[in-house]
N, C-alpha and C positions, 0 to 999 in steps of 0.2 A: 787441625785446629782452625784454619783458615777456611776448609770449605763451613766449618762449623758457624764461623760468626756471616759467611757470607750468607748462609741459606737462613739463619736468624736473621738477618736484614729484608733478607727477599721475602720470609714469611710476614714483617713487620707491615713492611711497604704495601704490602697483598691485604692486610686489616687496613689499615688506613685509607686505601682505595675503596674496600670492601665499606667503610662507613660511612665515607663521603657520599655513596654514590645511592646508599640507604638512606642519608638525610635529604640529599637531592630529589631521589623519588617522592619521598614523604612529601617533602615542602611543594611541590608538582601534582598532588593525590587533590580533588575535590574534596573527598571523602575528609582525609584529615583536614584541610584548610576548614572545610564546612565545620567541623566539629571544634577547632580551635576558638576558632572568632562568633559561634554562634551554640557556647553549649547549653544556653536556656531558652526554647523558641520563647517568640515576645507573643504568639496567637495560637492555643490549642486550638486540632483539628477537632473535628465530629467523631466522635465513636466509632462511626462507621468508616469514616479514612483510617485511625485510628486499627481499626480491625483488620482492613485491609492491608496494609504497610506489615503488619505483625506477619501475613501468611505470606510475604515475597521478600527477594532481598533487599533489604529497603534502600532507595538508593538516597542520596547526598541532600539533605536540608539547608538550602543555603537561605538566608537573609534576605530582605529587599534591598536593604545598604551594599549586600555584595555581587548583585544582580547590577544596582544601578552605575557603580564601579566598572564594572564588565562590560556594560553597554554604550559607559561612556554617556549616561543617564537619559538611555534608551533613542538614543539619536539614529542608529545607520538601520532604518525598517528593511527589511527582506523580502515580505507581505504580509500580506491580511485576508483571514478568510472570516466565514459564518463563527468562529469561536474564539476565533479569535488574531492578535499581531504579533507577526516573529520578527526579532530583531538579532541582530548578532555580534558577537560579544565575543571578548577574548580576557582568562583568567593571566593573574601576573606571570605565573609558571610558560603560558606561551601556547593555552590547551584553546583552543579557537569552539567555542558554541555557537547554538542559534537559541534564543531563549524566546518559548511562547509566552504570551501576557492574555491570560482567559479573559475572556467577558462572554456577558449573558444580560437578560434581560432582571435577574432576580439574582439575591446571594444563593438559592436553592438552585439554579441553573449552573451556574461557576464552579458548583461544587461538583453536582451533576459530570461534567464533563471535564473533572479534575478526576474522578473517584474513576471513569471511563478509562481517564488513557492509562492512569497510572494502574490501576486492577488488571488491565491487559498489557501492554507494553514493557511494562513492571516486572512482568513473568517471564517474557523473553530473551533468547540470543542467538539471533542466529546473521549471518552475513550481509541477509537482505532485507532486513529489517532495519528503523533506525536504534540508534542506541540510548537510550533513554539517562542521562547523567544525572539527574534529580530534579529539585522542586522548591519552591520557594510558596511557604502556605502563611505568608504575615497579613495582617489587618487589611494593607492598602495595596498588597499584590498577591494575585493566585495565579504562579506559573512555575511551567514544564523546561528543561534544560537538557536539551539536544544534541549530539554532535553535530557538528557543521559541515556542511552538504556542498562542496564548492563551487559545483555544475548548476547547481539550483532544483528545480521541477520538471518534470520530462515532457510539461505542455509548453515551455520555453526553449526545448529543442526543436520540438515535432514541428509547433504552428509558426516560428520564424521565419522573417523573409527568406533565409537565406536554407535554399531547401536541400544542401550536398553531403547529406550527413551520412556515411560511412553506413554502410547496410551491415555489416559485421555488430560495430554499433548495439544498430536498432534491434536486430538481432538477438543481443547477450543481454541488452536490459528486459526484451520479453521474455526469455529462459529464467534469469533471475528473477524477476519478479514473479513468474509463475512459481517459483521453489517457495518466495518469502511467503504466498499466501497459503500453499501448501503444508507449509510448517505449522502455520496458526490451523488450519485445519485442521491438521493430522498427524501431528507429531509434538504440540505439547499439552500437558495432562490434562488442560480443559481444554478445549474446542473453543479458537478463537474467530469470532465473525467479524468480519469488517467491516460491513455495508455501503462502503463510500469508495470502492477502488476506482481511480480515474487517472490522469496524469498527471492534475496536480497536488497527490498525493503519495507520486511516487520521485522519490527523490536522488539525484547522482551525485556520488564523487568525485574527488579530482583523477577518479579512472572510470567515470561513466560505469559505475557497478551500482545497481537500483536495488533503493531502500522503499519499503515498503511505509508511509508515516502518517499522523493523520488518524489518531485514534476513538478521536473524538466522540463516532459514534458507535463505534464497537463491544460487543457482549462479550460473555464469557459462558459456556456450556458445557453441563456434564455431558458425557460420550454416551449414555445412554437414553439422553433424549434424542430424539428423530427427530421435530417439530417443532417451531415455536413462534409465538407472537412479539415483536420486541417491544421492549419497553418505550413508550414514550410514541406511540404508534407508527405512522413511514418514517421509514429513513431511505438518506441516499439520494443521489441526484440526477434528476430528471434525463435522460439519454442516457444512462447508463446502469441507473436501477431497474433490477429485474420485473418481469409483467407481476410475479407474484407479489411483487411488493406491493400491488395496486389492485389487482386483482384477486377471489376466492381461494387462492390457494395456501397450501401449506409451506410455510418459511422454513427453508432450510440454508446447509450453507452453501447451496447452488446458485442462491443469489450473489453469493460473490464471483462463482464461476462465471455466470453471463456477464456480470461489467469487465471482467478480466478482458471478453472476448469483446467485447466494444471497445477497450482498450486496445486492441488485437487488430482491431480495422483504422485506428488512427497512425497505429503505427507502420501499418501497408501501406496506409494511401498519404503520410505527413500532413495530414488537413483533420480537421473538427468532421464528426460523421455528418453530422449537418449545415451544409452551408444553403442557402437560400439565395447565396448571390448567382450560384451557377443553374445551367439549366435545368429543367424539371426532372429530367432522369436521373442525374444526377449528385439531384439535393440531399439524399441522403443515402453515404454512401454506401450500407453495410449491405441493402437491398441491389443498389448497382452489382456491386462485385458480385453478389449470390446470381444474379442472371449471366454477368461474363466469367463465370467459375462455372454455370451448367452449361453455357454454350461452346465452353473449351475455346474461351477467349481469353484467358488469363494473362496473356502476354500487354491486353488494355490496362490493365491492372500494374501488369510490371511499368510502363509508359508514366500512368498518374503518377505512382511513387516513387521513380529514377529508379527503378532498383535494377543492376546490371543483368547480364546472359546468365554468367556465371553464377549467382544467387541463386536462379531459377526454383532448385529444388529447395531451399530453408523457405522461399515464398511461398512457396505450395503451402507446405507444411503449416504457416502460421497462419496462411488463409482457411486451411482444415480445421487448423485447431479453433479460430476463430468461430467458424458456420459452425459448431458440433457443440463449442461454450455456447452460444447464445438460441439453444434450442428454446422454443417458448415454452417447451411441459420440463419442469424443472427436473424428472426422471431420465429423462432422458437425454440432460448434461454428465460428460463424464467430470470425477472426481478430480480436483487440484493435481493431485498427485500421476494421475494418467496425461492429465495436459501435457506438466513435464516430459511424461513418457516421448508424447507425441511431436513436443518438439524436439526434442533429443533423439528422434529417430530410432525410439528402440522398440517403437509396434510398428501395426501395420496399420494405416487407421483406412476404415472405411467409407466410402463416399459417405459425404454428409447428405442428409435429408433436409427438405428447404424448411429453414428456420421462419421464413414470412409469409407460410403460405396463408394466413389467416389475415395478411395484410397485402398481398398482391394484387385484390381488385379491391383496396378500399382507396376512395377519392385521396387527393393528397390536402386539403383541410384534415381530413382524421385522423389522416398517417402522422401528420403532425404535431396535431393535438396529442395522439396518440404516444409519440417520441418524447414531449414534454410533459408527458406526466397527465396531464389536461383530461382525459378520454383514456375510458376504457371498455369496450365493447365488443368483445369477441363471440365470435360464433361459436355454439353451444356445441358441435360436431369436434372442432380441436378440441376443446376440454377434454373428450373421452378418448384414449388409449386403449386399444383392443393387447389383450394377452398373445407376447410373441411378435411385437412390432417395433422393439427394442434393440437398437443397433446389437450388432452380434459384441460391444465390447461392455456392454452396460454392466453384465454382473460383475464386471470388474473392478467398472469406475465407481461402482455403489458400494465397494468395500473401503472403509474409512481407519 
């Protein structure tokens, strides 16, 4: 009888915990707060958000009243880019955000690059991406609700004075970031492009594990188109957008593999690829490295970036991986998903072929110009590819 009324006590106690800790959650959820205090929006979207939100999980509708709450009425900024200002905010439950506030030049712009990140972003989950919390679509605010990034942007690592930063590190945030972009590639059901991968776009936590963010100007693709023009003509930013983005060729998503790999060189050498203040060899250094990588001087290389003895071999590698992302005939970049490979050690990769050699005797005015977007005038001999001149890994990387 005794153990009877004990294990009724203990089952009692077991529900009552069991409901507290279900009310706690709830009252802690975005999702229900958003729903609670905001069940009639005060501003229907566009049919076309409207269609969009229908075909993804839609994520948490919050208010501008419970945004400005949050932010503490948008006081602590974070930054500011082309689309807009992140500030960051924490919900009562104790859940820490960054909250984007869009602008544009036009309400059809704002919308534009609401309907962007959320139709991509939206669709997502994976580690190395950000996480998308919800949205706030009222009259006098159109903005995006983020998890919060502790470390900040990985151009606030790289380009600080203070240049000691764990090669391990810099490292894990390349691996991961190659996965995050890989994933939009290649593994969810539409092919996502991103056009703007750079560092300050790629964002760490409070364990320096890189989120991919910044969707601003990113598409969405069926798998069986090869091809395409984006909407709204270039995109992407000057050093780091691909030659096709500027030149005749066919946009694919190897434009995002070459900024990857210009990413790939700021992170060998901790400095901007272009700096103008050092000497003219120098000045930009993806071409530097390509000449002390074919003269098996690499060890120059290890010197600029601190990077120790014992690293040696993961520096090669992400030097490889670099020269072989930012080929200039977009065929002849391997796939996101082979990058990974290549950093992670699990091919063999083969000497790169010189990524500049269409820019090794242009003056450095052009090179320039050239780097910035400014110029573009390549020799009509690079454009053609003969059949069978295709690193021996290419059929690989071309499989999507």
């Amino acid at each position: 009888m005794l153990r009877s009324e004990i294990a009724g006590i203990l089952i009692f106690v077991l529900v009552i915990i069991f409901i507290r800790l279900a009310l706690i959650f709830r009252a802690c959820s975005p999702r229900s707060t958003a729903l609670k205090t905001n069940p009639v929006p005060s501003t229907s979207p566009s049919q076309v958000l409207s269609k969009v939100l229908e075909n993804i999980q839609q994520p948490v509708r919050f208010s501008s009243q419970q945004l400005r709450i949050a932010t503490n009425n948008f006081s602590h900024k974070l930054g500011e880019g082309s689309f807009g200002t992140v500030y960051q905010g924490q919900f009562a439950c104790g859940l820490s955000v960054a909250v984007k506030v869009l602008k544009g030049s036009s309400e059809k712009k704002i919308e534009e690059q609401f309907l962007a990140e959320v139709s991509t972003i939206g669709r997502t989950h994976h580690i190395n991406l950000v996480q998308l919390y919800g949205f706030c679509f009222d009259r006098d605010i159109r903005a995006l609700v983020y998890e919060y990034m502790q470390n900040g942007s990985l151009d606030r690592l790289l380009f600080r004075q203070d240049k000691n930063i764990e090669w391990e590190v810099l490292f894990n945030i390349a691996v991961g970031t190659a996965k995050g972009i890989a994933y939009l590639h290649e593994d969810c059901q539409h092919r996502i492009i991103h056009y703007d991968i750079k560092p300050e776009n790629i964002l760490l936590d409070e364990n320096f594990c890189p989120k991919v963010a910044d969707f601003g100007l990113a598409e969405l693709s069926s798998r069986e188109k090869t091809h395409w023009t984006p909407n709204g003509g270039l995109r992407g930013t000057p050093g780091y957008a691909a030659p096709e983005m500027w030149a005749p060729f066919r946009i694919t998503q190897k434009c995002d593999v070459y900024s990857f790999g210009m990413l790939l060189f700021e992170i060998l050498g901790k400095r901007r690829n272009l700096d103008l203040n050092l000497p003219d060899s120098q000045e930009w250094f993806p071409r530097w490295l390509w000449k002390k990588f074919e003269r098996g001087e690499f060890s120059h290389v290890m010197r600029v970036g601190r990077i120790h003895e014992k690293d040696l071999e993961e520096a090669q590698l992400v030097a490889q991986a670099a020269l072989w992302c930012v080929q200039y005939r977009p065929e002849l970049r391997p796939s996101m998903g082979f990058v990974v490979k290549m950093l992670e050690g699990g091919v063999e990769i083969p000497s790169p072929k010189n990524p500049f050699r269409h820019l090794m005797e242009t003056p450095l005015p052009d090179l320039l110009a050239e780097v910035t977007g400014e110029a573009c005038s390549f020799p009509p001999a690079v454009a053609e590819t003969k059949a069978g001149s295709h690193p021996s890994f290419l059929p690989i990387s071309n499989t999507i």
